[in-house]
C-alpha positions, 0 to 999 in steps of 0.5 A: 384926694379932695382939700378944702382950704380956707373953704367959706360961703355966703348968702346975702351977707349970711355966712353958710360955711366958715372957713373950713379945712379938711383933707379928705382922702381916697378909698374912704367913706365919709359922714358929714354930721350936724343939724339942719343949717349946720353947713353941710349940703352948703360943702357938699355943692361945693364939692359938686360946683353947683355953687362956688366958695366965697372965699378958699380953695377946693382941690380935687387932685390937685387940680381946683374944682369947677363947672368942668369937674362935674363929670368927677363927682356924682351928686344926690340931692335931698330932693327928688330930681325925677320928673313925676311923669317919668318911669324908672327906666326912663330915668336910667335912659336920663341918666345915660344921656347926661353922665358918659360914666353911667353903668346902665348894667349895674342900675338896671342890676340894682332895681331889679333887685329892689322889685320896682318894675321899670315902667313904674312912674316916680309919682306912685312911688314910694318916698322910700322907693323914690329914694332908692332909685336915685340912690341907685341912679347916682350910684352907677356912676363911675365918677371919682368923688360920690356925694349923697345928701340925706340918703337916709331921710325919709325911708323905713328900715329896709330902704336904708339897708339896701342903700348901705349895701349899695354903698359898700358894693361901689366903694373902691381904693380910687374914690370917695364916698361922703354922706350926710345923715341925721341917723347918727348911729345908723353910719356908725358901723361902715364910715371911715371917718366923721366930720362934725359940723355946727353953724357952717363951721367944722368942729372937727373931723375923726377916724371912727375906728380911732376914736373906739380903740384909743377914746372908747367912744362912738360916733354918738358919743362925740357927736353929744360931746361936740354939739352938746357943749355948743351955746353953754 
């Protein structure tokens, strides 16, 4: 179980999350929702400790979150982390000098399936393809917690539903599962719960299936209802 207490950050006097406190438990996947700026990739490097609070508490477990908590979380930043010389089966080898929890079997599975020859160099791909062997590559890791940064962002239709599929094929009882994603509709089928966020706070955070049984309403829908009442 992931708990944030208090969890705030800020850059050069700016205040990019502001005290937030959710729990976030096991065997579930998670949206984090909002615009651009809003503080979710700020919670999300956070969470992989590629940067530390300014102030709160960040649990994994019970045990505080750090530099050593890395081999626990596996992270998919917005942007490409590939070298543009480097081949996708090259970027596998990367990935399994760096992560001892990297499944070689399952990455290699999943971009055969995807038909993206191995000898491939990221700089003829595709933004789409781009995204799905990272996606892939982030994904074979057996880490506990797996966060993935705008999976979404960039890639036709098809792409994105690859992604979804490989989501769902990793996700178990034991781990964690939080994306981010300005496709709104696009999680509404799979997540288990939405977080909703706006100028680094968090606005609030539902069960999906909650919210269409009792309230009648999708993910879209509070997501208007939250972010449409924000500066009347």
């Amino acid at each position: 179980m992931l708990q944030a207490s208090n969890l705030s950050k800020k850059y050069n006097g700016r205040t990019a999350l502001d005290h937030v406190n959710v729990e976030m438990g096991d065997g579930k996947i998670y949206a984090f929702l909002g615009p651009n700026g809003s503080g979710k990739t700020t919670f999300m490097k956070i969470i992989a400790s590629l940067t530390k609070q300014s102030e709160g508490e960040l649990l994994l477990d019970g045990k505080a979150l750090s530099i050593k908590s890395r081999a626990d979380v596996a992270y998919l930043p917005t942007e490409t982390h590939a070298y543009p010389f480097m081949t996708v089966g090259e970027f596998g080898e990367y990935y399994k000098t760096f992560f001892k929890d990297f499944d070689e079997i399952r990455y290699k599975s999943w971009v055969e399936r995807m038909k993206i020859p191995f000898r491939t160099p990221f700089k003829v791909l595709s933004s789409g393809m781009d995204k799905k062997v990272r996606v892939a590559a982030t994904l074979a890791r057996e880490a506990k917690v797996l966060i993935l940064d705008e999976p979404f962002n960039g890639v036709d239709l098809l792409a994105r539903e690859e992604i979804e599929k490989m989501i769902l094929e990793v996700m178990s009882d034991n781990r964690t599962i939080i994306l981010s994603s300005h496709l709104v509709e696009e999680v509404e089928s799979y997540v288990n719960f939405a977080l909703f966020f706006n100028e680094g706070r968090l606005l609030a955070m539902e069960d999906v299936e909650e919210l269409r049984s009792s309230r009648g309403m999708s993910i879209t829908d509070r997501y208007r209802e939250l972010l449409g009442r924000v500066g009347e």
